[in-house]
C-alpha positions, -999 to +999 in steps of 0.1 A: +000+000+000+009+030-010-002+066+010+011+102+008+027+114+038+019+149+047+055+153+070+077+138+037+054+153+011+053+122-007+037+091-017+057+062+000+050+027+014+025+023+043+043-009+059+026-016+090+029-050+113-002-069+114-014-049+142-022-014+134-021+015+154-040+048+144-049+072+164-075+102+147-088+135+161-119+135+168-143+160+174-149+188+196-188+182+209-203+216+209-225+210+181-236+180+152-216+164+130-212+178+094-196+170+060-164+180+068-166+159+096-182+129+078-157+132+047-123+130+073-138+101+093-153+081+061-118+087+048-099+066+077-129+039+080-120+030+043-085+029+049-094+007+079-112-015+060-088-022+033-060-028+058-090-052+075-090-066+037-054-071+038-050-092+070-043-062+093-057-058+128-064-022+133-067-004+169-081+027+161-083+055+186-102+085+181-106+114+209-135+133+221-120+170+233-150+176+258-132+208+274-110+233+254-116+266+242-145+260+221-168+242+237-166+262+270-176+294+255-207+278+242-219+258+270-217+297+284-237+310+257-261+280+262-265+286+298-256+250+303-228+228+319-200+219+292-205+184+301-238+182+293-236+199+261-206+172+252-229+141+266-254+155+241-233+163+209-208+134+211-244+110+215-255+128+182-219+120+164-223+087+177-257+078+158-244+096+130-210+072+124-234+044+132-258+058+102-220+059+079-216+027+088-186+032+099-161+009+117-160+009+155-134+026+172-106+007+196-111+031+226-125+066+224-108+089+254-129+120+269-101+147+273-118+153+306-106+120+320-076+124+310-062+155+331-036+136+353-019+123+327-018+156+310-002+171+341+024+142+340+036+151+308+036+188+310+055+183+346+083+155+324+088+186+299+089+209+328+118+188+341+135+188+310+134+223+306+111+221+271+087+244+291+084+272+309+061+289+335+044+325+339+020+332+365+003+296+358+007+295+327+026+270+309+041+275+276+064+247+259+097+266+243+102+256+208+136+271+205+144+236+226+132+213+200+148+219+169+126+200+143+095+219+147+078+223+115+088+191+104+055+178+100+040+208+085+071+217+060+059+256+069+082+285+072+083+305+105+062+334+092+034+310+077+037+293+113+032+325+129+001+336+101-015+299+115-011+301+148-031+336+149-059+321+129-061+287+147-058+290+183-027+305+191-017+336+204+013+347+189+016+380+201+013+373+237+041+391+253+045+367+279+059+341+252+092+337+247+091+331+206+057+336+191+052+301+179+054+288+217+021+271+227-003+265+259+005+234+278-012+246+312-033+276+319-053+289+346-088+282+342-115+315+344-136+318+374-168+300+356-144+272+340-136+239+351-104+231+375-079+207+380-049+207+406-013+210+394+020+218+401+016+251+387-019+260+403-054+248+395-067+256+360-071+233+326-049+217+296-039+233+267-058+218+232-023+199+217-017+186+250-044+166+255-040+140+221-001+136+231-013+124+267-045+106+251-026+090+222+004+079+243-019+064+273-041+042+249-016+036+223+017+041+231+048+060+226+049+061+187+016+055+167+016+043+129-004+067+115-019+094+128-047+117+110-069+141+108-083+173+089-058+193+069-068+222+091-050+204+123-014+200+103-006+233+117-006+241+149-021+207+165-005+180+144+031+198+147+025+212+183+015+173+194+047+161+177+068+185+196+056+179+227+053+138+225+089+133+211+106+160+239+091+142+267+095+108+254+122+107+239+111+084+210+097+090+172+058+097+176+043+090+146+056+069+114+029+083+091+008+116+089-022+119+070-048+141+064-077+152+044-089+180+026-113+202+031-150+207+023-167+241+011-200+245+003-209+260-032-183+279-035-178+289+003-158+278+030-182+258+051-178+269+085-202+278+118-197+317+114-210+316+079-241+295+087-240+268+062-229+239+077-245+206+065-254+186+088-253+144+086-283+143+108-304+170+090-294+152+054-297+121+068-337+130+073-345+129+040-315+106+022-303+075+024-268+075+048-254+052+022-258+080-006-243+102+022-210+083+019-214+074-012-213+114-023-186+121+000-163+090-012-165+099-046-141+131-040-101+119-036-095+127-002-066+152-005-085+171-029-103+202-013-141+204-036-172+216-030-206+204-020-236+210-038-273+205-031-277+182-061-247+160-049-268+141-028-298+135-057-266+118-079-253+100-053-286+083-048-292+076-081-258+055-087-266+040-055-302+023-069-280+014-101-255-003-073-284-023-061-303-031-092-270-045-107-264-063-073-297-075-083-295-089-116-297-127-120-268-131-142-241-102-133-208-097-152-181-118-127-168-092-098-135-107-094-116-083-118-139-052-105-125-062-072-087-066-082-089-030-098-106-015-066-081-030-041-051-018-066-067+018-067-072+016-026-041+006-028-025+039-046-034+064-019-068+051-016 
């Protein structure tokens, strides 16, 4: 098998042992599940199920990030406790993978129970001196770990242009460099708490996949994915962190998968036009859902339209009246040439 890596920026060979570890962000519950969503995780359950094809066993983690700085704010603006907001939305993404048909996950970590082994690793790079504290506050120093941006391939100004549009705060003058990142901050007084070295308060976002991906998988996972959107600053802050305060390669392959827009927009919350699986799943088959979505190469940004969903459903009755027919053409060779196409970067 054959599958571009985003870190080499090439396709090269995906040669795992018959166990196979991946580990893929999940989502952040503060509202439904939508195509972009649908499109990264349909993406990873048909590589799962090739590898499944091939003889692999694959353990596949994927995280639920129940407290961070999205969800908090609107569980404020909903008048409602964050948990509860995450119990409801991750129950909601739930029926909606089930609808995708998609393949159970290995184990599923809540960030929430998680914490103290968050604090562990931020107090091992602590001790190492990849971090440093101000007034609670603890920011990991990249000047310590010379191949950041290795994953991404980014210069330092499009690093900087990133981290201002994605979470970061680069122009906080308490940081020593403006790429340094959030490993520990002081919660606000309405926020959730947890006790550490450096004073009650809450995890940073990268944080929280290193210390979920090392405590259900290990030290160094096989392939690790996600949304194209994470390469920079999650996927390259989580690298950074793992390998400083474990002292062993963290991930053998990256992955990830392009983006969605929406007739010519970027589909996002602020914009209102999110498409949601549950709302389209109302009125159309799931199948044709995946079906539309799978049609698109999955490091190709497109577009969705309305009428995507109308054409998907239309090849999938022609799927079933062929499956139908008494005396079909012999599948054999229609299967060799989809397992050799899988097999070139799916």
């Amino acid at each position: 098998m054959q599958l571009f890596d985003t870190s080499r920026q090439a396709i090269v060979p995906f040669e795992p042992g018959p166990e196979v570890t991946m580990y893929v962000c999940g989502i952040t519950p503060y509202d439904s599940t939508h195509l972009g969503h649908a499109n990264t995780y349909l993406t990873y359950d048909l590589l799962i199920r090739r590898l499944e094809d091939l003889g692999h066993t694959v353990k596949l983690v994927r995280n639920i990030t129940d407290v961070d700085d999205s969800i908090l704010p609107k569980a404020r603006e909903l008048g409602i406790d964050f948990l509860e907001l995450a119990a409801a939305e991750t129950t909601r993404f739930h029926g909606d993978m089930v609808a995708l048909n998609t393949r159970p996950v290995f184990n599923e970590p809540h960030a929430t129970q998680w914490v103290a082994e968050m604090v562990e690793m931020v107090k091992t790079l602590d001790d190492k001196g990849h971090a440093y504290n101000v007034d609670g506050t603890v920011f990991f120093d990249v000047s310590t770990f010379d191949s950041f941006g290795a994953v991404s391939g980014y210069d330092e100004a499009t690093m900087i242009e990133y981290a201002a549009e994605r979470g970061g705060h680069p122009d906080d003058p308490r940081q020593r460099n403006p790429l340094d990142f959030i490993l520990w901050q002081p919660s606000l007084d309405d926020e959730p708490r947890w006790p550490s070295p450096w004073g009650d308060g809450r995890p940073g976002w990268h944080i929280e996949c290193s210390a979920m991906a090392k405590g259900t998988i290990g030290e160094t996972i096989d392939l690790h994915g996600g949304g194209s959107d994470l390469i920079f600053p999650h996927h390259e802050c989580e690298r950074a962190q793992s390998e400083a305060a474990n002292g062993t390669p963290f991930v053998t392959h990256w992955m990830h998968c392009a983006m969605v827009a929406y007739e010519g927009t970027k589909m996002s919350k602020s914009l209102g036009n999110l498409v949601f699986v549950s709302e389209l799943s109302k009125t159309a088959d799931p199948r044709a859902i995946r079906l539309a979505l799978m049609r698109h190469h999955y490091r190709t940004d497109w577009e969705w339209f309305d009428g995507d969903i109308d054409a998907a459903t239309e090849v999938l009755d022609r799927l079933h009246a062929a499956a139908a027919a008494a005396n079909g053409p012999d599948p054999a060779p229609y299967a060799q040439r989809l397992r050799a196409a899988l097999d070139n970067d799916l």
